[in-house]
C-alpha positions as CSV (number, residue, x, y, z in Angstrom):
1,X,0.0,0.0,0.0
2,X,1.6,3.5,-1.2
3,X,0.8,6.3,0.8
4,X,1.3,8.8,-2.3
5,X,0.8,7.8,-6.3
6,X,3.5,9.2,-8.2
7,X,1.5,12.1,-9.3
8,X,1.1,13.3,-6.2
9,X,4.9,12.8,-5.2
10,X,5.5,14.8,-8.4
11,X,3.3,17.6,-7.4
12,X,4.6,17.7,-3.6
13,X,8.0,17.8,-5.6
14,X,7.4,20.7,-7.7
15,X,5.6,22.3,-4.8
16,X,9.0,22.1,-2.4
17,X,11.2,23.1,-5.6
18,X,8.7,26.3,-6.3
19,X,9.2,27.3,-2.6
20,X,12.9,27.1,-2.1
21,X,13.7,28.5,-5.7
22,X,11.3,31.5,-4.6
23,X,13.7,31.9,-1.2
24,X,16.8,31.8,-2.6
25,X,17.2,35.4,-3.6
26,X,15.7,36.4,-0.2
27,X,18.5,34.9,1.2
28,X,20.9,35.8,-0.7
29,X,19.7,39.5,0.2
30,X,19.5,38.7,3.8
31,X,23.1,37.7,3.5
32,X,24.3,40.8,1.8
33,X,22.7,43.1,4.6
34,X,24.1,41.2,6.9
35,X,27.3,42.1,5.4
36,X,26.6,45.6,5.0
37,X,25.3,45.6,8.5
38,X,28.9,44.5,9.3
39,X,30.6,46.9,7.3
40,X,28.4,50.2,8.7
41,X,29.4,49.1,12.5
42,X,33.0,48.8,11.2
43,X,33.4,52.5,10.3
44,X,31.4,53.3,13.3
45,X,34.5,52.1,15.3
46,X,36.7,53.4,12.6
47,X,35.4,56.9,13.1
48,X,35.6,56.4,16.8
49,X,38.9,55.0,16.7
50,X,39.9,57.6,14.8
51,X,38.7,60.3,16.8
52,X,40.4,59.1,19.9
53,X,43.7,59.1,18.0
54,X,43.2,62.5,16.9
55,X,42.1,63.8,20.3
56,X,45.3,62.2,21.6
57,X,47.8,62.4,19.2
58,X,46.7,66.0,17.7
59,X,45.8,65.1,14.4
60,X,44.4,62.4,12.3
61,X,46.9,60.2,10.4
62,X,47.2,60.6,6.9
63,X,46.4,58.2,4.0
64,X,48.9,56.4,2.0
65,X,48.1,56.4,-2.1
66,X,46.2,53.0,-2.2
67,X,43.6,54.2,1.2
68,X,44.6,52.9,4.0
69,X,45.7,54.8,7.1
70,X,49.1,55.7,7.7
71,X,49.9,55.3,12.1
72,X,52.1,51.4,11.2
73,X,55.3,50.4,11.0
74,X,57.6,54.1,12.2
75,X,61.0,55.0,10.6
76,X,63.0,57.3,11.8
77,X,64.2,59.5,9.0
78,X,66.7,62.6,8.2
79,X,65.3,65.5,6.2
80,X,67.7,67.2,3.9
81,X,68.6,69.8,7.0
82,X,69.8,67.0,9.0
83,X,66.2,67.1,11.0
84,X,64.7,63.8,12.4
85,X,61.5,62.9,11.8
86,X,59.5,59.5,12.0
87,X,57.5,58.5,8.6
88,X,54.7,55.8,8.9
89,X,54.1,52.9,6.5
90,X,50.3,52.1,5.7
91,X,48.4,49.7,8.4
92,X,46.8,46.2,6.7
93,X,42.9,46.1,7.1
94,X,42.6,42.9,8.8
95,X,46.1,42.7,10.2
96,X,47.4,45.8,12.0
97,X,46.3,47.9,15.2
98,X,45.0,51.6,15.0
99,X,48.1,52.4,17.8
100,X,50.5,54.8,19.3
101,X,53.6,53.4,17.5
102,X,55.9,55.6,19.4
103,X,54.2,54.2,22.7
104,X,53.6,50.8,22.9
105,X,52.4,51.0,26.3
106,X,49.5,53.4,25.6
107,X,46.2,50.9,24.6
108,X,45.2,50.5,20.9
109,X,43.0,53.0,19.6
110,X,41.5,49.8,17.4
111,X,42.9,46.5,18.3
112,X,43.0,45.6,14.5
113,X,41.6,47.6,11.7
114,X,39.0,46.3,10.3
115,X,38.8,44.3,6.9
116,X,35.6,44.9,4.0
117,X,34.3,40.7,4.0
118,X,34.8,40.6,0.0
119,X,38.2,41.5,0.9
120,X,39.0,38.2,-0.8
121,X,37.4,39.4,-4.1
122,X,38.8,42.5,-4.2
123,X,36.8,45.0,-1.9
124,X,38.3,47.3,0.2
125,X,38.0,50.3,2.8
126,X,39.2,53.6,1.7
127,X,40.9,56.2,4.0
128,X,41.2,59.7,3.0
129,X,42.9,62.6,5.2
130,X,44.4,65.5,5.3
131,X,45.2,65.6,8.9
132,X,42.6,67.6,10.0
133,X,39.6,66.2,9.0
134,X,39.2,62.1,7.6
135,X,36.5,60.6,5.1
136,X,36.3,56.5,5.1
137,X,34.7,54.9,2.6
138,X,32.9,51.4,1.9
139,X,30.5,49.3,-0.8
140,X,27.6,48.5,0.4
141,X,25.6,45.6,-1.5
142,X,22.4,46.6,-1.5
143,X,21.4,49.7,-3.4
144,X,18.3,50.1,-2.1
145,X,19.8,50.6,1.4
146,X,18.9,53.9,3.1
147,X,22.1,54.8,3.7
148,X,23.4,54.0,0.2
149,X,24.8,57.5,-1.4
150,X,24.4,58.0,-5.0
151,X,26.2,61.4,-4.5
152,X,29.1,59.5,-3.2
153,X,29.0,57.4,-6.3
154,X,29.2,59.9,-8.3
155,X,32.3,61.3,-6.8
156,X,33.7,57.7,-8.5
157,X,35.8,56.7,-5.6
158,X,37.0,52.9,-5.3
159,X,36.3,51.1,-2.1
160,X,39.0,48.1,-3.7
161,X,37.3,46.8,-6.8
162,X,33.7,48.6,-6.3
163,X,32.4,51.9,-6.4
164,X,32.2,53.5,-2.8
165,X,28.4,54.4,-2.0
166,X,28.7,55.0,1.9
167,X,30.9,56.6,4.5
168,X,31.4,57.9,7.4
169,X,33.9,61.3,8.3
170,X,34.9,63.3,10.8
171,X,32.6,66.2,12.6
172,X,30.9,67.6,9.5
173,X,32.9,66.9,6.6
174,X,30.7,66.0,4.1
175,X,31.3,62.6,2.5
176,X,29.7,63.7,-1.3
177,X,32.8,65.7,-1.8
178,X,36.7,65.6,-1.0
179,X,37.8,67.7,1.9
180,X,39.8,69.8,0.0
181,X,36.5,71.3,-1.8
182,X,34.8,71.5,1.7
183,X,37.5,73.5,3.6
184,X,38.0,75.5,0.1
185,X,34.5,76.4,0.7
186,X,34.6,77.4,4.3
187,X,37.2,79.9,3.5
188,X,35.1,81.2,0.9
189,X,32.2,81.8,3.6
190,X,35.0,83.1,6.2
191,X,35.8,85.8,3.5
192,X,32.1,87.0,2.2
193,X,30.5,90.0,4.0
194,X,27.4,88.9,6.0
């Protein structure tokens, strides 16, 4: 005695199939939040990190050509007058500490910067600085985020392989253009008549 005819099995069948193929790209979405979640609370303690630096060290480190911050690996160097100076390398996402180099003893700022989760594929965090002020950027997945920017995708900056569409900066830099533009403008206030 069968307790289902083949017809039926078949129908069950297609029923299950219909209902898994119609959750796949619901979970693939839920995934890709979840990853943007991820990458939104890591510049959260980027910016905080950050801040803390600056508030003890005076300023905020400066970016090397490729994004990432510049606070790893000191040398001490001799300018042309015979001066001493120290001259950071860039920190690895992933790998180094957000530190005092020159005082091991003070706590990390951020125990290790953190790293995009596509790093793998080619994503990336991008730092920008010009001491005074700091923009970091990621890619978020999902487009139809609330936080996605398209006016930070139009600036065309890349987070690693991708187009950066979020970030997060220091006080009230804006993030939709570079800092330079922002402080130009501020001068240009600081000079017009009321």
């Amino acid at each position: 005695m069968n307790l289902f005819t083949r017809e039926e099995f078949s129908v069950v069948g297609l029923i299950l199939l219909a209902v898994v193929g119609a959750s796949i790209p619901n979970f693939a979405t839920s995934i890709m939040r979840s990853r943007d979640s991820q990458r939104k609370n890591d510049l959260g303690n980027l910016k905080n990190g950050l801040a803390s630096f600056q508030s003890d060290i005076g300023s905020y480190p400066l970016p090397s050509s490729d994004g990432r911050i510049l606070a790893c690996d000191p040398i001490e160097r001799l300018s042309p007058k015979g001066e001493s100076y120290i001259e950071y390398g860039p920190c690895d996402w992933g790998k180094d500490a957000l530190a005092d180099e020159l005082n091991p003893s003070y706590p990390d700022y951020i125990e290790t910067l953190p790293q995009d989760l596509k790093a793998q594929e080619g994503a990336s965090y991008l730092y920008l600085s010009n001491g005074s002020r700091f923009q970091i950027y990621a890619h978020l997945e999902v487009e139809s985020d609330e936080e996605y920017s398209s006016q930070i995708v139009a600036r065309g900056l890349l987070c690693g392989n991708k187009i950066c569409n979020f970030g997060r900066s220091s006080g009230d830099t804006p993030l939709e253009k570079s800092i330079e533009e922002y402080e130009n403008e501020l001068l240009e206030e600081k000079r017009l008549p009321n």
